[in-house]
KEBA-396310 format. One record per residue: x, y, z of N, C-alpha, C in turn. Coordinates in steps of 0.2 Angstrom, whole numbers, plus 5000, padded with zeros to 4 digits. Example, Ala and Ser with C-alpha at 12.3 -4.5 7.8 and 13.67 -1.06 7.14 Angstrom:
2
506649725039506249785039506649845039 506449895035506849955036506450005039 
END
This chain:
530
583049284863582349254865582349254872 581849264875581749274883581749204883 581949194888581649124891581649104900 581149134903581549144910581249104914 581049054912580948974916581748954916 581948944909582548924911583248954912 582949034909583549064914583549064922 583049054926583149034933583248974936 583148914931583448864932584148864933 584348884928585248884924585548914931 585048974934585549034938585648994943 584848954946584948894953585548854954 585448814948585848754946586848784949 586648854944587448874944587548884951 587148914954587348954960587448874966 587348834966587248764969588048754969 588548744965589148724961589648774965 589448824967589848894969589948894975 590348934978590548924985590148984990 590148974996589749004999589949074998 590549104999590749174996590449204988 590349154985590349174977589749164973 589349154977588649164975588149224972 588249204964588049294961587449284962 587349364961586549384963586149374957 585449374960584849344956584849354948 585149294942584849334937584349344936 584149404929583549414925583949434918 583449434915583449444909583649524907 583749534901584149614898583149644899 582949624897582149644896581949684905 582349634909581949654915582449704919 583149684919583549734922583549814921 583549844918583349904913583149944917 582449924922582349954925582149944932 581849984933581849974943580949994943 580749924948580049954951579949994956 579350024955579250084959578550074962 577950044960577250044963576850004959 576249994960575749944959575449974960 574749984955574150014956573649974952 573449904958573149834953572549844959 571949824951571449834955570949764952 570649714955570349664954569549644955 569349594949568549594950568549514950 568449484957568449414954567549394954 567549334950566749304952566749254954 566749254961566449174963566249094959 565649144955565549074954565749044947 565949104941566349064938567049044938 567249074944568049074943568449104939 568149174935568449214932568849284935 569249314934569849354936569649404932 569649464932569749534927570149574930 570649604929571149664934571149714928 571549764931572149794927572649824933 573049854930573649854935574049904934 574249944936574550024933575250014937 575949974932576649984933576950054933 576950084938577650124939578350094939 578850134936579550104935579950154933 580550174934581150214935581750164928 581750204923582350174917582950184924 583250124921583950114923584450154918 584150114913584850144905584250144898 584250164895584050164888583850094886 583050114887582750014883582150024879 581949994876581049984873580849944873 581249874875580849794877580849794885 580149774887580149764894579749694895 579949634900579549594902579349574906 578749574908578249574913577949484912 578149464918577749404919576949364920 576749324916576049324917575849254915 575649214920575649134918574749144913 574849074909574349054906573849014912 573349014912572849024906572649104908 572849134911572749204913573249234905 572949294903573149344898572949414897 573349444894573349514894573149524888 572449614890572049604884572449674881 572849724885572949794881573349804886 574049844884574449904888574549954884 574249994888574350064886574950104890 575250154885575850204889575550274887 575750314891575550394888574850374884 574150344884573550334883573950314874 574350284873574650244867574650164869 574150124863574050074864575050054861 575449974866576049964865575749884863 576149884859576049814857576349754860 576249694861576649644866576749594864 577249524865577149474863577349424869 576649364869576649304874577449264870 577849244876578449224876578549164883 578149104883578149054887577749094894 578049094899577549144905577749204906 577949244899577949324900577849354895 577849414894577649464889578149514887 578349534883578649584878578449624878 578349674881578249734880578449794876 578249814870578649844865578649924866 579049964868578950054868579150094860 578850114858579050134852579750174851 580150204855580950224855581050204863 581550214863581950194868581850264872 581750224879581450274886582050304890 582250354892582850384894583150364901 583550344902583650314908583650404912 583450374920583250424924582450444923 582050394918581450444919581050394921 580350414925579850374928579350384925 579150304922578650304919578050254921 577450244917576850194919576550164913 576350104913576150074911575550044914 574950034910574350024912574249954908 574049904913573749834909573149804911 572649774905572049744906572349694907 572149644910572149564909571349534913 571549474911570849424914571049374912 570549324913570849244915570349204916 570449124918570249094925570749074926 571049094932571849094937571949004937 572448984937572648934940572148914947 572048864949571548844955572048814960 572148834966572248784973572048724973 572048664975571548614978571748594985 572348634986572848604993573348654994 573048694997573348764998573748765005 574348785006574848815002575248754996 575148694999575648674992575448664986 575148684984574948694977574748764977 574848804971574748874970574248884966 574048934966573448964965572649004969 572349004964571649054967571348994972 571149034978570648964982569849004984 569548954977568948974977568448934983 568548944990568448914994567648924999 567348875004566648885006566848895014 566748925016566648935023566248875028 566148885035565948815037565248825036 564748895035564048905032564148895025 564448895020564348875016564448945011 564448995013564949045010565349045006 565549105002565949104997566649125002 567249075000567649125002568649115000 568749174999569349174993569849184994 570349184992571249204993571649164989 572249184988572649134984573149114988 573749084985574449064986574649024980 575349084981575649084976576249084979 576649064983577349074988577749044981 577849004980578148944974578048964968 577648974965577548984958577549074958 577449094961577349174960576849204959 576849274960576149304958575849314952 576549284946576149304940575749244939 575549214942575049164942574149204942 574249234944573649284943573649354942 574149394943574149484940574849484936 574949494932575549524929575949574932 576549534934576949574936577749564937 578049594941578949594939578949514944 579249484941579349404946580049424948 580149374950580749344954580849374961 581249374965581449414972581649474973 582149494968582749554970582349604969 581949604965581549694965580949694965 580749724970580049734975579849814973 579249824973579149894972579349934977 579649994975580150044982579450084985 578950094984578550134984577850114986 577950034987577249984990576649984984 576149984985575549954982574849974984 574350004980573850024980573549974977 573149924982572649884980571949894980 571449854975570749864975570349824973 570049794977569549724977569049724975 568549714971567749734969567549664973 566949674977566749614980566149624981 565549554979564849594983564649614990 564149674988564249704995564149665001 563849615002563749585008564449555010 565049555006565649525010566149605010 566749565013567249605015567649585012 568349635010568849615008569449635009 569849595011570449625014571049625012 571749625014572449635008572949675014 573549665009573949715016573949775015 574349815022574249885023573949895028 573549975025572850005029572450005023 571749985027571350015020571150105021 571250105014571250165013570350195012 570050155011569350165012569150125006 568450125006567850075001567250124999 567150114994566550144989566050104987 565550124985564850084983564950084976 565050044969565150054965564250044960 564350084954563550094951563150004951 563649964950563349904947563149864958 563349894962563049874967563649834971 564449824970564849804972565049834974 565349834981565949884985566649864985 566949934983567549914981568149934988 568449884992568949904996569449904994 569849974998570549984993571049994999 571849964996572349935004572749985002 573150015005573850025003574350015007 574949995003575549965005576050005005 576250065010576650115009577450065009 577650005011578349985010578349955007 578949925005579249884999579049815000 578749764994578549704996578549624990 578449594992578549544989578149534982 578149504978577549514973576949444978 577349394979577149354982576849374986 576749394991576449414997575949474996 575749514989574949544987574449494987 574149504993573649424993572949464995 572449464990571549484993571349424999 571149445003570549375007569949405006 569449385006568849385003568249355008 567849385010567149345015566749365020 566649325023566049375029566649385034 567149435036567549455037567249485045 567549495049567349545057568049575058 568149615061568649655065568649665069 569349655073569349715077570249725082 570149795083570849825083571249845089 571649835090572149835097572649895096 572949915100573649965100574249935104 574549935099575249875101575849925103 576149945111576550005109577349955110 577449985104578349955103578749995103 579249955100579849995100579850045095 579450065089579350125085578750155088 578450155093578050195095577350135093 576750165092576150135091576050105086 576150045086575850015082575149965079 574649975073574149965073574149885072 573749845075573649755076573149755076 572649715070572049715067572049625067 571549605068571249535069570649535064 570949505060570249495054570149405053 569249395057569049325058568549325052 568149295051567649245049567149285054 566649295053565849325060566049275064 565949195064565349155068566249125073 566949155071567549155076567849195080 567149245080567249335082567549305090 567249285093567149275100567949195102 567849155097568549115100569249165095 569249195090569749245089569849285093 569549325098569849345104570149355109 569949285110570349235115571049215113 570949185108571549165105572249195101 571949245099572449275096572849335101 572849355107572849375111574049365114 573949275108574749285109574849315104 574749355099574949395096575449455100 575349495105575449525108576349505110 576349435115576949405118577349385111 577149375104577549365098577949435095 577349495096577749545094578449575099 578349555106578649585112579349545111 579049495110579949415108580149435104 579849455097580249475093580649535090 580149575096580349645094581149655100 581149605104581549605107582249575104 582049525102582849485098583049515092 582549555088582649555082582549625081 582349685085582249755083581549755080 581349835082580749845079580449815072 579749805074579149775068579449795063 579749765057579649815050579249865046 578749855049577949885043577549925049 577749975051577350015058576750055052 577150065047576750135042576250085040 576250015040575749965036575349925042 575449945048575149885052575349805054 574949785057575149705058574349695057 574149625053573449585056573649515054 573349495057573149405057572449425054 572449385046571649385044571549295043 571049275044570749195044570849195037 570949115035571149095029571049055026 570749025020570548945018571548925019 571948905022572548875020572748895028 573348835028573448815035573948915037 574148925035574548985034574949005030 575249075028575849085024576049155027 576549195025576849255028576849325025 576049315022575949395018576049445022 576349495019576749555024576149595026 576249615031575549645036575149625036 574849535032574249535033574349455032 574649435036574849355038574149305040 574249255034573649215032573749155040 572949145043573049105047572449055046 572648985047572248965046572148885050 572448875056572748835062572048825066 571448845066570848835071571048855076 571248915077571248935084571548895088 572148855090572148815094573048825093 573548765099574048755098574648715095 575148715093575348675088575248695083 575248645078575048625070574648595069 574048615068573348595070573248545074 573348585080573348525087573948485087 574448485083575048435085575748445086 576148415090576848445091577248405088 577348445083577748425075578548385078 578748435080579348385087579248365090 578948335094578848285099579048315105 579548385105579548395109579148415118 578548405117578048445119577848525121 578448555119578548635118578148645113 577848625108577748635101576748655103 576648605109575848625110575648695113 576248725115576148765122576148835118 576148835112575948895108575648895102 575548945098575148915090575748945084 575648865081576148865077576148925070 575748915069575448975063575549055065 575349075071575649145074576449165072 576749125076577349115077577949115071 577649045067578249065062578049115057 577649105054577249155048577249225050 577249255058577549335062578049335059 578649305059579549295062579549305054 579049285051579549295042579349375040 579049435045578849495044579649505043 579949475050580649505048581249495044 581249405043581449375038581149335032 581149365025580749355023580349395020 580049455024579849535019580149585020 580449605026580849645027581449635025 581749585027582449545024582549495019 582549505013582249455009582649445004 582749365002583349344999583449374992 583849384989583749424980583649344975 583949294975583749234974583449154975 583149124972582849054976583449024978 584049024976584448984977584648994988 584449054988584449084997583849094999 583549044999582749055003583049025010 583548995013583548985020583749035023 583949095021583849165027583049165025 582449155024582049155024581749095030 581849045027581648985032582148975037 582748975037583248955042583049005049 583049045047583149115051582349115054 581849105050581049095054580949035056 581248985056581348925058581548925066 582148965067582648985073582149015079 581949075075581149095078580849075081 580849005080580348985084580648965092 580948945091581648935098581648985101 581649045098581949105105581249115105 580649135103580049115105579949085112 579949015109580048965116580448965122 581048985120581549005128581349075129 580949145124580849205128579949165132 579749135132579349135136579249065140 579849035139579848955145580548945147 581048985146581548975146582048935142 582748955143583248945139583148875138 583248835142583148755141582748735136 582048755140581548745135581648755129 581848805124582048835117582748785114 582948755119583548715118583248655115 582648625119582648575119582148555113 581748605113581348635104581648615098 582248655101582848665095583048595093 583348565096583448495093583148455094 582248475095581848415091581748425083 581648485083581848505075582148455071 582848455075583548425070583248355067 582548325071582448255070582248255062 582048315059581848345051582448335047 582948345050583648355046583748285039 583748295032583948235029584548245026 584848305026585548285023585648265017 584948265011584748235004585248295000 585248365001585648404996585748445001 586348484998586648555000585848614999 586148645007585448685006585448755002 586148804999586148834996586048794988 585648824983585648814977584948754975 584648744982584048674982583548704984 583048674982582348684987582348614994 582948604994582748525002582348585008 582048545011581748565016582148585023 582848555022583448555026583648645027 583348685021583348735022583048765029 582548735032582248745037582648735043 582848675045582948635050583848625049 583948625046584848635045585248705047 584748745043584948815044584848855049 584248825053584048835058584448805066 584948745064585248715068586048745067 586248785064586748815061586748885065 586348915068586048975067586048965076 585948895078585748875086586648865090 587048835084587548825088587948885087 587948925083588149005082587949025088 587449035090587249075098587749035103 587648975102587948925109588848955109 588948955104589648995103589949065104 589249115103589449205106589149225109 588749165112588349185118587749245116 587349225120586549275117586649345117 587149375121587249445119587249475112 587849445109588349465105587749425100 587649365101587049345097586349395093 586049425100585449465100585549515095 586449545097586549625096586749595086 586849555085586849525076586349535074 585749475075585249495075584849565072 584949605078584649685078585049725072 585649705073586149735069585749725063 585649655060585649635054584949675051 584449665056583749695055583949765052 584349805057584549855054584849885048 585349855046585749855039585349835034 585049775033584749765030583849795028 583749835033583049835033582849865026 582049815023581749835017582349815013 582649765011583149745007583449685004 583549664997583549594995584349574996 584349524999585149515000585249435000 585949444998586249354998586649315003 586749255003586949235008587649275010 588149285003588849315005588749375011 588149415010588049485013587949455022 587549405021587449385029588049345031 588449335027589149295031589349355032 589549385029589949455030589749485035 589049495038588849535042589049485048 588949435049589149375053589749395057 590249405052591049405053591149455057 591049505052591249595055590749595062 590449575063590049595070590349535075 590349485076590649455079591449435078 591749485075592649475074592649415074 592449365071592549285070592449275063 592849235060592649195053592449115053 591749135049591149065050591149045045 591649095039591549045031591548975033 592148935035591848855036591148835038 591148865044590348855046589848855042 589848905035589348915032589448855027 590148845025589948815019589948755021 590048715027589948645032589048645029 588648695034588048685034587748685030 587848735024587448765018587548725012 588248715011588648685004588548615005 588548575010588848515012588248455015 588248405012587848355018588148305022 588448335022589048295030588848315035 588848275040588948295046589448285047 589648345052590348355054590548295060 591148255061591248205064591848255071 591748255077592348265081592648205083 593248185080593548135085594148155087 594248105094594348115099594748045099 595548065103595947995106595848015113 596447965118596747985123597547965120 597847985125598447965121598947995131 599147965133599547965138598948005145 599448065144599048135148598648175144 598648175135598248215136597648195130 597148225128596548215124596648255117 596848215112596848265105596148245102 596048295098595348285094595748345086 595048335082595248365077594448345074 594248385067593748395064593948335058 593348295057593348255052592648235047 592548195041592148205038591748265036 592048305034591948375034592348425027 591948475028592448495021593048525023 593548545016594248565020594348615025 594648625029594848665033594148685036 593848655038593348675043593648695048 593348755053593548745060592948785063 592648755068591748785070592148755079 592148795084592048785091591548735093 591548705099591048685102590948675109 590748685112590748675119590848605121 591248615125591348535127591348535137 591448465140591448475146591748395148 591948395153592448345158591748305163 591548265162591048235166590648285167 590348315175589848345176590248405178 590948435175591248485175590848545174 590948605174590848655170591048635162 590548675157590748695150591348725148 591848715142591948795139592048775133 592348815129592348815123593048785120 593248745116593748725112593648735105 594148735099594148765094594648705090 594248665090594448575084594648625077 595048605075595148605066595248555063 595348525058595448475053596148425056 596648475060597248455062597248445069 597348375072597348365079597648425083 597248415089597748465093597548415100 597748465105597948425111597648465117 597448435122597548475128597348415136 597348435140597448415145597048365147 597148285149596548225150596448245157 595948255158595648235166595248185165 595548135162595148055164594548055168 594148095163593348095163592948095157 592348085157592148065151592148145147 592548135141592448195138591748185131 591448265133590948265129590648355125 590248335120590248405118589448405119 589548475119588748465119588348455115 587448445117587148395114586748475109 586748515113586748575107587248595100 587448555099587848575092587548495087 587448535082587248475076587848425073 588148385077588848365075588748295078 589248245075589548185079590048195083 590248145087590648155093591048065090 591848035087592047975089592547975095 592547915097593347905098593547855096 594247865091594647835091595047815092 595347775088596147725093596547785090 
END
């Protein structure tokens, strides 16, 4: 019996228990593994005013091995009215929030097939978008209709039928199609590939997503939409940056979205080219504060700096840019391009776009600056659970401060060139924490396993203490898990810095009866002892 609420539970929990090295990849079900996704051809009619959903959605997919049950996810109150194969109706059966799908013999591994599905609904409702998920039947500030969902948590089968979880994105992107009355626009990721006048008087825009994508991140926006288009020249040559506002924002959209350009150039710098040249970049206006739909990044911040007007760290670096551009860009990299295979590893999703915001800061106010950002962050830190295997929020702000003392230790070269490295190995690719420690290592000839499983696995803070003891100063790593050993910069009064290399076992070096101190960049304690 399928049961894949609590098969991803059981897979969390387990993965939480496991060591940083040993963390298996995302389970699924025998129903879902079989095959491999290949494309999306979902096409929707929603109604404003009753809040009804009608689609269908035409599944591409590649047999892995010989199967005839297939499960496709789809939450209630939303339901599927007929799948059809080879123009043969398949019969199905509801199984808590998925569907069974029955092929009359078993489908040959190596062959590409499709599956067509009706469904309709009234989709689960937002009332508090992003953190609660679903359709947001929302008004504009005229009183307009205007639409888009969020689904980042619960997933897209919350409204279309589809493959859930992380590890398998469609290789082949998504051909979207919105019925909407003709007086609105309607938007989605990609390029739109054009719009038609339909006999009943609706126009239908249709996107396509030529790269591989999250199921989470197929999001319609829906409204009295305006445009308008820029040419971004990068590191893969021209790329298309499309601003899609609301009419009566046409004129402060302009103005303000304009850091777009400084956001691509930062990132394209630390991090390697845009992932998505073939799909575009746009910022489109949104009823919710933001989220990181792939090419078509929900904004919803009032045009203005911070987090609607506030600097969330107290830092005051947090007002001198807009918070919404910034991290909701950074997740194009981390997060649809680089994208974890299970929930148990959403902080290379968050940790990594969390960090982003810091080199943001220091590529345009200086290293200092981006430092001093950095550890107003850490004031977030709760140290309630380990961040592999949990949803804590310390995914953000832990991983992020893990990721800050890493650079402080290889220095920003060796740093940057990881970075680009990773963007490049992994590009278009689901992957686990094991792969990015791996990648960590081999690239900077260092072993950070402790580091990872200090930060990730642990809610400790790492304790350095510190004697005198004659002529010289021992220190060693304490409070901490075994055999830790993570560098730090330290320094003699107002000496120069450099680096030392504490383990779990004292070591020793030379007093110069000054105040010894480590830096205030590393997420650690400092004691001393008798």
């Amino acid at each position: 019996m399928l049961l894949l609420t609590i098969l991803l539970t059981l897979s969390i929990n387990l993965q939480a228990q496991n060591s940083v090295t040993e963390i298996p990849p995302a389970s699924a079900s025998a129903e879902q593994t079989w095959w491999n996704l290949l494309h999306y051809t979902l096409e929707i009619s929603p109604d404003y005013k009753t809040k009804y959903l009608k689609g269908t959605n035409s599944i591409q997919f590649k047999a892995l091995r010989s199967a005839k049950v297939m499960a496709i996810e789809f939450q209630s109150p939303m339901r599927i009215n007929l799948v059809t194969w080879n123009k043969r109706s398949l019969t199905f059966t509801k199984i808590r929030d998925a569907y069974l799908i029955n092929f009359p013999s078993d489908l040959k591994a190596g062959k590409i097939e499709t599956i067509d599905i009706q469904f309709e609904g009234t989709p689960r409702e937002s009332v508090n978008p992003p953190y609660d998920n679903g359709w947001i039947w929302s008004k504009d500030l005229e009183g307009r209709p205007w639409m888009n969902v969020s689904c980042q948590g619960e997933g897209a089968s919350i409204w279309f039928p589809c493959k859930g979880g992380l590890y398998d994105e469609p290789d082949e992107g998504v051909t979207f199609t919105i019925n909407v009355p003709s007086d609105f626009v309607a938007v989605a990721n990609g390029e739109l590939q054009g719009k038609r006048v339909n006999k009943n008087g609706n126009t239908a825009f249709t996107w396509i997503v030529k790269s591989p994508i999250n199921s989470y991140n197929i999001i319609p926006y829906i409204g009295k939409y305006v445009t308008w288009k820029k040419t971004y020249d990068g590191e893969a040559g021209k790329l298309n940056v499309y601003n899609w506002v609301l009419d009566y924002n046409m004129k402060k959209g302009k103005q303000h979205l304009q850091q777009v350009d400084t956001m691509l150039r930062c990132f394209e710098y630390w991090l390697g080219k845009y992932p998505f040249y073939e799909d575009g970049y746009k910022i489109v206006e949104a009823p919710q504060p933001g989220m990181e739909h792939q090419s078509a990044v929900a904004y919803g911040n009032g045009f203005q700096n911070g987090f609607k007007g506030k600097d969330l760290f107290g830092t005051g670096w947090g007002l001198k840019w807009d918070f919404m551009i910034v991290h909701e860009s950074g997740h194009e990299w981390f997060g649809n391009s680089i994208t974890c295979n299970n929930y148990g590893d959403t902080w290379i999703h968050e940790g990594f776009t969390k960090y982003l915001e810091t080199l943001y800061t220091d590529f345009v106010f200086g290293t200092e600056a981006g430092n001093e950002y950095a550890r107003g962050t850490w004031a977030r830190i709760k140290n309630d659970k380990p961040i592999l295997g949990t949803n804590t929020t310390d995914k953000y702000y832990k991983g992020s401060a893990m990721l800050h003392m890493i650079r402080q230790i290889v220095g920003d070269s060796l740093f940057r060139g990881w970075l680009r490295q990773m963007n490049s190995e992994f590009y278009h690719q689901t992957i686990n924490t094991r792969q990015v420690l791996e990648s960590l290592n081999s690239f900077m000839k260092m072993d950070f396993t402790s580091v990872f499983d200090q930060y990730l696995n642990s809610t400790q803070v790492p304790v350095l203490e510190y004697r005198y003891i004659n002529d010289v100063i021992e220190y060693r790593w304490a409070e901490c898990v075994d055999s830790f050993s993570m560098p730090v910069v330290a320094s003699f009064g107002d000496k120069n810095s450099f680096l030392i290399y504490p383990t779990t076992e004292w070591k020793k070096m030379e007093n110069k009866f000054e105040d010894f101190k480590v830096s205030k960049d590393f997420y650690c304690k400092t004691k001393l002892v008798d």
